[in-house]
C-alpha positions as CSV (number, residue, x, y, z in Angstrom):
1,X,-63.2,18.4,-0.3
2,X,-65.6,18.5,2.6
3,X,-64.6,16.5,5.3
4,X,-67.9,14.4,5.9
5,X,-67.6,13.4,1.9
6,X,-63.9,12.7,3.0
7,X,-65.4,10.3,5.5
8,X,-68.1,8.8,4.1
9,X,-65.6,8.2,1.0
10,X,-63.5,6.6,3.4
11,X,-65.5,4.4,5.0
12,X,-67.1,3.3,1.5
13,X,-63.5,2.4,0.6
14,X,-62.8,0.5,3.7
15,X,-66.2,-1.7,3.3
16,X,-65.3,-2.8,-0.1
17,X,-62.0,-3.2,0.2
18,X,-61.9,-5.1,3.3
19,X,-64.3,-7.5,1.8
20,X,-61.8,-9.0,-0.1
21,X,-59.2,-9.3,2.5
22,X,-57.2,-5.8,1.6
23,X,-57.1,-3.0,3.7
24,X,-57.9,0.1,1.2
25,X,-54.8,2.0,1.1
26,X,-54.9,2.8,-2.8
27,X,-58.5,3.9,-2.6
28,X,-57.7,6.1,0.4
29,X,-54.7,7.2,-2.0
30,X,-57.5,7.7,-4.6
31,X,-59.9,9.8,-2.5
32,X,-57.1,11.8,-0.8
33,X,-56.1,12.5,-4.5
34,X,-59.3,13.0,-5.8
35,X,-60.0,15.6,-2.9
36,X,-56.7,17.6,-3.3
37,X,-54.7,15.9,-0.1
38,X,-51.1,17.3,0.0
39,X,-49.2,14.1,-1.6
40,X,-47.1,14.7,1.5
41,X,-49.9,14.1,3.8
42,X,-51.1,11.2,1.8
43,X,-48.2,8.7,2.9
44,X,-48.8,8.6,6.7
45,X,-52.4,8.7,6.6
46,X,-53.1,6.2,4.5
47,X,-50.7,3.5,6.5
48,X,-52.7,4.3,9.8
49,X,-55.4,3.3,8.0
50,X,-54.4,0.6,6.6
51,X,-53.3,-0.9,9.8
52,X,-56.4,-0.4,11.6
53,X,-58.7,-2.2,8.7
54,X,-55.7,-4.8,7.8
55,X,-56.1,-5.4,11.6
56,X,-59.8,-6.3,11.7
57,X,-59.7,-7.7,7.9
58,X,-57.0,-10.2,9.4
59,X,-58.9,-11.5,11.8
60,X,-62.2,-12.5,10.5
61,X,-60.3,-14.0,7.8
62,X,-58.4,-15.8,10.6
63,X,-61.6,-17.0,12.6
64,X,-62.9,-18.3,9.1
65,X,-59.9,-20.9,8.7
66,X,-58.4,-19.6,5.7
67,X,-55.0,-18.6,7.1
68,X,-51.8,-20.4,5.6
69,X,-48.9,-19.9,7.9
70,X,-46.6,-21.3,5.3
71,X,-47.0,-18.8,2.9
72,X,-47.2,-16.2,5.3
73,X,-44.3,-16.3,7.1
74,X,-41.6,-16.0,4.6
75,X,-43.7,-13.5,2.7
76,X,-43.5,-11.3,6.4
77,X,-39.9,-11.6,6.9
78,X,-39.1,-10.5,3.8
79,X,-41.0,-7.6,3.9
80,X,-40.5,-6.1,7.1
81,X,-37.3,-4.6,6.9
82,X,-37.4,-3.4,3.5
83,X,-40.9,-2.2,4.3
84,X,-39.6,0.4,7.1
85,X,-36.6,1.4,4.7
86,X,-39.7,2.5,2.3
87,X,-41.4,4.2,4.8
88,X,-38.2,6.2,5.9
89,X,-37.4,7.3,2.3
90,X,-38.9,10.5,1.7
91,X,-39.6,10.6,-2.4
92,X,-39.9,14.4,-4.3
93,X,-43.5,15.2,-4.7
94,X,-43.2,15.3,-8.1
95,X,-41.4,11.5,-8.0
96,X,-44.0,10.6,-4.9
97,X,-47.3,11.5,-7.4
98,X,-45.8,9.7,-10.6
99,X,-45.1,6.7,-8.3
100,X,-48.7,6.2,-6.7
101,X,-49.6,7.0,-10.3
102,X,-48.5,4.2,-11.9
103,X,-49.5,2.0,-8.8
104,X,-52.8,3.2,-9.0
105,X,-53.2,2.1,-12.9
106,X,-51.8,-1.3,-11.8
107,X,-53.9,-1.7,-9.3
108,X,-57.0,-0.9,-11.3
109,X,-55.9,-3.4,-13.9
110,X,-55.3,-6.3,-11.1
111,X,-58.9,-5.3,-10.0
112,X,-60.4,-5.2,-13.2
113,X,-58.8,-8.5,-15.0
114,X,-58.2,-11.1,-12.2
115,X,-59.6,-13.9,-12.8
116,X,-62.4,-15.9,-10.7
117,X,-61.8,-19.2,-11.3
118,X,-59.1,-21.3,-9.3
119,X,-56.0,-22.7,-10.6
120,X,-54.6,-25.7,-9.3
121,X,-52.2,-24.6,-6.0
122,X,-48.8,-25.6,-5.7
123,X,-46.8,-23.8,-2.7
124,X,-43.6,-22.1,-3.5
125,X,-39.9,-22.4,-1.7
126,X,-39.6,-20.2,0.8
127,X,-36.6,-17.9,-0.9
128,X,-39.0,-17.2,-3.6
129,X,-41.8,-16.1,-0.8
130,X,-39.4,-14.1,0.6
131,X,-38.0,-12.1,-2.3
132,X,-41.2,-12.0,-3.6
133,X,-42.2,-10.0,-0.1
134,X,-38.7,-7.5,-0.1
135,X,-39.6,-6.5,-3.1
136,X,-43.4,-5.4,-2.5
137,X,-42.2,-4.6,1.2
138,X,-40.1,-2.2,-0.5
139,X,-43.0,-0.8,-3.0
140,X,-45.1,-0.8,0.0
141,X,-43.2,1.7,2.6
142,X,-42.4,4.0,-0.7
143,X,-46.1,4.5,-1.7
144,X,-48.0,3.8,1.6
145,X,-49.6,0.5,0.8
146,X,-49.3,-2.5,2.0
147,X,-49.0,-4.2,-0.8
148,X,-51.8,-6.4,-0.6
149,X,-53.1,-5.2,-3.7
150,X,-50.2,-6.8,-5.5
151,X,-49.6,-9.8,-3.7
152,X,-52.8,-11.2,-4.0
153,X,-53.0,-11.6,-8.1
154,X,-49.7,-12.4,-7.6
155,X,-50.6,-15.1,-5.8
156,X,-53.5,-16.4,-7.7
157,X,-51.7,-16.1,-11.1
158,X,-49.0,-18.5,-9.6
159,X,-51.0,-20.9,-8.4
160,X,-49.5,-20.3,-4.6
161,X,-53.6,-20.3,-3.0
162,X,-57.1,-20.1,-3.5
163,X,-58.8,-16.8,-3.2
164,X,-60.0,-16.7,0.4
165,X,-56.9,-18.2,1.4
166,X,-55.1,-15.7,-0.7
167,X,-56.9,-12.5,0.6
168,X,-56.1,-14.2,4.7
169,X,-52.1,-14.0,3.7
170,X,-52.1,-10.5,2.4
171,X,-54.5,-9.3,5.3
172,X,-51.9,-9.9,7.4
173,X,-49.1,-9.1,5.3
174,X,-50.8,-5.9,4.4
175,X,-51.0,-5.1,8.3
176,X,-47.1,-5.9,9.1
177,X,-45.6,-3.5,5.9
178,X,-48.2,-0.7,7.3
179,X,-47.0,-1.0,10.4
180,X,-43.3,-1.3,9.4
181,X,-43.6,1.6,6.9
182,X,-45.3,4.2,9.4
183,X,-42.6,3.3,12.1
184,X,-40.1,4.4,9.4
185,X,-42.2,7.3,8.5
186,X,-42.1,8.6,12.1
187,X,-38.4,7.9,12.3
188,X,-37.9,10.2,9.1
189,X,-40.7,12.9,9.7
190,X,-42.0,12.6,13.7
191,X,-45.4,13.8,12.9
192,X,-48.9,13.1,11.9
193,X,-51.6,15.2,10.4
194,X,-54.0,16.2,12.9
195,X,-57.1,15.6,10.8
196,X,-56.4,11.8,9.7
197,X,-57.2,10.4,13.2
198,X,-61.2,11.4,13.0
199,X,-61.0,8.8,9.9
200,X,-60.0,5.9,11.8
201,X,-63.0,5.0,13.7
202,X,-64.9,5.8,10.2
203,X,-62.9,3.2,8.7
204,X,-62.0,0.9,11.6
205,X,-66.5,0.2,11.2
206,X,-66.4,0.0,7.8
207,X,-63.9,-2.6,7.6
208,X,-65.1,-5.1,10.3
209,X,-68.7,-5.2,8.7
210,X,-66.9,-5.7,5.1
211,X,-64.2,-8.0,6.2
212,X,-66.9,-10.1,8.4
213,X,-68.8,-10.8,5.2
214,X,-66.3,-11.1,2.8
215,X,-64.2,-13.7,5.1
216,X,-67.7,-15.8,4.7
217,X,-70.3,-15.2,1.6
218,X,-69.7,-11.7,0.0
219,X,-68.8,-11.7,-3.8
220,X,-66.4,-9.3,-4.8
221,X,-65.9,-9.3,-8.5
222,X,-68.6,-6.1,-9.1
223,X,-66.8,-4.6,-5.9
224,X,-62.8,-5.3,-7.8
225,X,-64.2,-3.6,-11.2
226,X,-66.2,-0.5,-9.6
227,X,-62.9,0.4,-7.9
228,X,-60.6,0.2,-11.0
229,X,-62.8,3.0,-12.5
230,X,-61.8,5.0,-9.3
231,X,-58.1,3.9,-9.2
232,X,-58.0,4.8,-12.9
233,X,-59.3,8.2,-12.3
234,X,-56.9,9.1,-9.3
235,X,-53.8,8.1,-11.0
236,X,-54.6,9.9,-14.0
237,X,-55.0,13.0,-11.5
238,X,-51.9,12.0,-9.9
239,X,-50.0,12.0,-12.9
240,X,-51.0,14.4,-15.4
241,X,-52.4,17.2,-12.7
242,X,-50.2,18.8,-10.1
Protein backbone atom coordinates (compact mmCIF):
# COMPACT_ATOMS: atom_id res chain seq x y z
CA UNK A 1 0.00 0.00 0.00
CA UNK A 2 1.20 3.47 -0.60
CA UNK A 3 2.10 5.23 2.34
CA UNK A 4 0.00 8.49 1.82
CA UNK A 5 -3.28 6.00 1.34
CA UNK A 6 -1.76 4.43 4.52
CA UNK A 7 -2.19 7.89 6.13
CA UNK A 8 -4.94 9.27 4.89
CA UNK A 9 -6.66 5.69 5.85
CA UNK A 10 -5.34 6.36 9.09
CA UNK A 11 -6.42 9.48 9.93
CA UNK A 12 -10.06 8.62 8.35
CA UNK A 13 -10.01 5.88 10.95
CA UNK A 14 -9.03 7.99 13.80
CA UNK A 15 -11.88 10.71 12.99
CA UNK A 16 -14.53 8.28 13.08
CA UNK A 17 -13.50 6.34 15.61
CA UNK A 18 -12.68 8.85 18.08
CA UNK A 19 -16.05 10.36 17.62
CA UNK A 20 -17.56 7.84 19.54
CA UNK A 21 -15.06 7.77 22.35
CA UNK A 22 -12.72 4.72 20.94
CA UNK A 23 -9.41 5.12 19.83
CA UNK A 24 -9.37 3.12 16.31
CA UNK A 25 -7.04 0.30 17.00
CA UNK A 26 -9.29 -2.45 15.04
CA UNK A 27 -9.51 -0.16 12.05
CA UNK A 28 -5.89 0.56 12.10
CA UNK A 29 -5.73 -3.47 12.41
CA UNK A 30 -8.08 -3.36 9.44
CA UNK A 31 -6.07 -0.92 7.17
CA UNK A 32 -2.67 -2.42 8.16
CA UNK A 33 -4.34 -5.73 7.01
CA UNK A 34 -5.99 -4.59 4.19
CA UNK A 35 -2.47 -3.02 3.01
CA UNK A 36 -0.36 -6.18 3.65
CA UNK A 37 1.27 -4.95 7.18
CA UNK A 38 3.50 -7.86 8.57
CA UNK A 39 0.96 -9.12 11.47
CA UNK A 40 4.07 -8.76 13.48
CA UNK A 41 4.34 -5.17 12.92
CA UNK A 42 0.65 -4.68 13.34
CA UNK A 43 0.71 -5.21 17.37
CA UNK A 44 3.00 -2.26 18.37
CA UNK A 45 1.85 0.13 15.92
CA UNK A 46 -1.44 -0.02 16.47
CA UNK A 47 -1.12 0.52 20.59
CA UNK A 48 0.98 3.79 19.82
CA UNK A 49 -1.83 4.85 18.18
CA UNK A 50 -4.24 4.02 20.19
CA UNK A 51 -2.67 5.84 23.03
CA UNK A 52 -2.19 9.00 21.29
CA UNK A 53 -6.06 9.26 20.00
CA UNK A 54 -7.43 7.47 23.40
CA UNK A 55 -5.33 10.37 24.93
CA UNK A 56 -7.17 13.31 23.17
CA UNK A 57 -10.55 11.15 22.89
CA UNK A 58 -10.35 11.05 26.80
CA UNK A 59 -10.23 14.34 27.32
CA UNK A 60 -12.85 16.09 25.44
CA UNK A 61 -15.00 13.53 26.66
CA UNK A 62 -13.70 14.55 30.19
CA UNK A 63 -14.16 18.44 29.59
CA UNK A 64 -17.81 17.54 28.39
CA UNK A 65 -18.81 16.05 31.96
CA UNK A 66 -19.51 12.57 30.97
CA UNK A 67 -16.78 10.82 32.97
CA UNK A 68 -17.90 8.28 35.73
CA UNK A 69 -15.06 7.54 38.04
CA UNK A 70 -16.98 4.78 39.64
CA UNK A 71 -17.06 2.67 36.86
CA UNK A 72 -13.79 3.55 35.75
CA UNK A 73 -11.67 2.74 38.34
CA UNK A 74 -12.23 -0.87 38.98
CA UNK A 75 -12.59 -1.41 35.22
CA UNK A 76 -8.59 0.11 35.13
CA UNK A 77 -7.23 -1.94 37.91
CA UNK A 78 -8.39 -4.86 36.58
CA UNK A 79 -6.98 -4.34 33.38
CA UNK A 80 -3.68 -3.19 33.82
CA UNK A 81 -1.76 -5.92 34.83
CA UNK A 82 -3.30 -8.40 32.72
CA UNK A 83 -3.10 -5.92 29.91
CA UNK A 84 0.91 -5.81 29.92
CA UNK A 85 0.96 -9.74 30.44
CA UNK A 86 -0.96 -9.57 26.80
CA UNK A 87 1.28 -7.21 25.43
CA UNK A 88 4.39 -9.43 26.51
CA UNK A 89 2.96 -12.63 25.01
CA UNK A 90 4.20 -13.00 21.63
CA UNK A 91 1.32 -15.18 19.69
CA UNK A 92 2.43 -17.41 16.26
CA UNK A 93 1.43 -15.45 13.26
CA UNK A 94 -0.64 -17.87 12.21
CA UNK A 95 -2.56 -17.88 15.98
CA UNK A 96 -1.90 -13.77 15.97
CA UNK A 97 -4.11 -13.41 12.40
CA UNK A 98 -6.90 -16.01 13.44
CA UNK A 99 -7.08 -14.04 16.75
CA UNK A 100 -7.56 -10.34 15.30
CA UNK A 101 -9.70 -12.28 12.94
CA UNK A 102 -12.33 -13.23 15.02
CA UNK A 103 -12.01 -9.84 16.95
CA UNK A 104 -12.44 -7.98 13.93
CA UNK A 105 -15.92 -9.89 13.05
CA UNK A 106 -16.92 -9.10 16.64
CA UNK A 107 -16.30 -5.89 16.42
CA UNK A 108 -18.05 -5.34 13.19
CA UNK A 109 -21.12 -7.06 14.67
CA UNK A 110 -20.95 -4.66 18.04
CA UNK A 111 -20.80 -1.82 15.47
CA UNK A 112 -23.34 -2.90 13.28
CA UNK A 113 -26.25 -4.10 15.94
CA UNK A 114 -25.89 -1.86 19.06
CA UNK A 115 -28.58 -0.45 19.81
CA UNK A 116 -29.37 3.49 20.14
CA UNK A 117 -31.78 3.80 22.56
CA UNK A 118 -30.95 3.92 26.45
CA UNK A 119 -31.74 1.38 28.94
CA UNK A 120 -32.34 2.16 32.33
CA UNK A 121 -28.63 2.28 34.24
CA UNK A 122 -27.94 0.41 37.26
CA UNK A 123 -24.06 0.48 38.40
CA UNK A 124 -22.45 -2.81 38.98
CA UNK A 125 -20.27 -4.07 42.19
CA UNK A 126 -16.93 -3.39 41.77
CA UNK A 127 -15.64 -7.32 41.55
CA UNK A 128 -17.71 -7.60 38.61
CA UNK A 129 -16.04 -4.20 37.01
CA UNK A 130 -12.98 -5.56 37.72
CA UNK A 131 -13.12 -9.08 36.23
CA UNK A 132 -15.04 -7.67 33.65
CA UNK A 133 -11.71 -5.38 32.84
CA UNK A 134 -8.91 -8.64 33.44
CA UNK A 135 -10.52 -10.23 31.06
CA UNK A 136 -10.61 -7.54 28.06
CA UNK A 137 -7.26 -6.22 29.65
CA UNK A 138 -6.09 -9.59 28.71
CA UNK A 139 -7.78 -9.65 25.06
CA UNK A 140 -6.46 -6.20 24.74
CA UNK A 141 -2.47 -6.62 25.18
CA UNK A 142 -2.86 -10.09 22.97
CA UNK A 143 -4.43 -8.33 19.87
CA UNK A 144 -3.28 -4.66 20.33
CA UNK A 145 -6.61 -3.01 21.29
CA UNK A 146 -7.65 -1.44 23.92
CA UNK A 147 -10.56 -2.98 24.30
CA UNK A 148 -12.78 -0.22 24.03
CA UNK A 149 -14.54 -1.70 21.31
CA UNK A 150 -15.80 -4.40 23.67
CA UNK A 151 -16.40 -2.66 26.70
CA UNK A 152 -18.59 -0.24 25.48
CA UNK A 153 -21.71 -2.66 24.22
CA UNK A 154 -20.79 -4.31 26.98
CA UNK A 155 -21.71 -1.68 28.94
CA UNK A 156 -24.75 -0.53 27.22
CA UNK A 157 -26.22 -4.07 27.03
CA UNK A 158 -25.95 -4.22 30.87
CA UNK A 159 -27.35 -1.30 31.68
CA UNK A 160 -23.96 0.02 33.57
CA UNK A 161 -24.23 3.87 31.55
CA UNK A 162 -25.57 5.89 28.92
CA UNK A 163 -23.76 6.20 25.75
CA UNK A 164 -21.68 9.35 26.19
CA UNK A 165 -20.94 8.34 29.49
CA UNK A 166 -20.14 4.91 28.24
CA UNK A 167 -17.73 5.99 25.35
CA UNK A 168 -15.84 8.62 28.41
CA UNK A 169 -15.08 5.14 30.55
CA UNK A 170 -13.60 3.23 27.68
CA UNK A 171 -11.69 6.40 26.40
CA UNK A 172 -9.79 6.15 29.16
CA UNK A 173 -9.77 2.58 29.75
CA UNK A 174 -8.84 2.18 26.12
CA UNK A 175 -5.72 4.66 26.84
CA UNK A 176 -4.39 2.65 30.17
CA UNK A 177 -4.48 -1.14 28.38
CA UNK A 178 -2.52 0.65 25.33
CA UNK A 179 -0.22 1.92 27.36
CA UNK A 180 0.09 -1.17 29.61
CA UNK A 181 0.20 -3.53 26.53
CA UNK A 182 3.11 -1.56 24.54
CA UNK A 183 5.22 -1.36 27.83
CA UNK A 184 4.93 -5.17 27.78
CA UNK A 185 5.58 -5.29 24.14
CA UNK A 186 8.87 -3.38 24.56
CA UNK A 187 9.79 -5.60 27.51
CA UNK A 188 9.31 -8.73 25.11
CA UNK A 189 10.57 -7.29 21.64
CA UNK A 190 12.61 -3.74 22.48
CA UNK A 191 11.75 -2.26 19.21
CA UNK A 192 9.40 -0.24 17.03
CA UNK A 193 8.87 -0.03 13.35
CA UNK A 194 10.47 2.90 12.06
CA UNK A 195 7.64 3.87 9.65
CA UNK A 196 4.59 3.88 12.33
CA UNK A 197 5.78 7.20 14.01
CA UNK A 198 5.03 9.44 10.69
CA UNK A 199 1.30 8.11 11.50
CA UNK A 200 0.97 9.65 14.78
CA UNK A 201 0.70 13.20 14.14
CA UNK A 202 -1.83 12.01 11.10
CA UNK A 203 -3.88 10.43 13.62
CA UNK A 204 -3.18 12.42 16.84
CA UNK A 205 -5.32 15.53 14.28
CA UNK A 206 -7.78 13.29 13.31
CA UNK A 207 -8.79 12.26 16.59
CA UNK A 208 -9.03 15.64 18.41
CA UNK A 209 -11.36 17.12 15.64
CA UNK A 210 -13.54 13.67 15.90
CA UNK A 211 -13.43 13.28 19.55
CA UNK A 212 -14.22 17.20 19.98
CA UNK A 213 -17.46 16.66 18.13
CA UNK A 214 -18.42 13.54 19.12
CA UNK A 215 -17.95 14.38 23.04
CA UNK A 216 -20.74 17.17 22.06
CA UNK A 217 -23.26 16.78 18.93
CA UNK A 218 -21.85 14.23 16.33
CA UNK A 219 -24.08 11.16 15.56
CA UNK A 220 -22.42 8.09 15.17
CA UNK A 221 -24.65 5.27 14.18
CA UNK A 222 -23.89 5.78 10.11
CA UNK A 223 -20.15 6.13 11.27
CA UNK A 224 -20.54 2.36 13.66
CA UNK A 225 -22.23 0.57 10.44
CA UNK A 226 -19.72 2.07 7.60
CA UNK A 227 -16.89 0.54 9.75
CA UNK A 228 -18.34 -2.98 10.26
CA UNK A 229 -18.28 -3.40 6.42
CA UNK A 230 -14.44 -2.56 6.76
CA UNK A 231 -13.91 -4.69 9.98
CA UNK A 232 -15.72 -7.51 8.14
CA UNK A 233 -13.53 -7.28 5.11
CA UNK A 234 -10.08 -7.26 7.16
CA UNK A 235 -10.93 -10.20 9.20
CA UNK A 236 -12.01 -12.17 6.42
CA UNK A 237 -8.34 -11.25 4.99
CA UNK A 238 -6.94 -12.02 8.27
CA UNK A 239 -8.37 -15.25 8.34
CA UNK A 240 -8.79 -16.97 5.23
CA UNK A 241 -5.59 -15.15 3.35
CA UNK A 242 -2.05 -15.46 4.58
Amino acid sequence: MDFWILLLGMGLVAFLYSSVGHAGASGYIAVMALGSIPAVQIKPIALALNITVSLLASWNFYRAGHLNRYLLSPLVIGSIPFAFLGGYLKLPAGWFQLLVGVVLWFSALQLWTRAGKEREVHSPANSTLAATGAGLGLLAGLTGTGGGIFLTPWMLWRGWAVTKTAAAVSAVFILCNSVAGLAGHFTAVREFPRFGLGLLAVVAIAGWAGSRLGSRRYPSVWIRRLLSVVLLIAGAKLIFIS
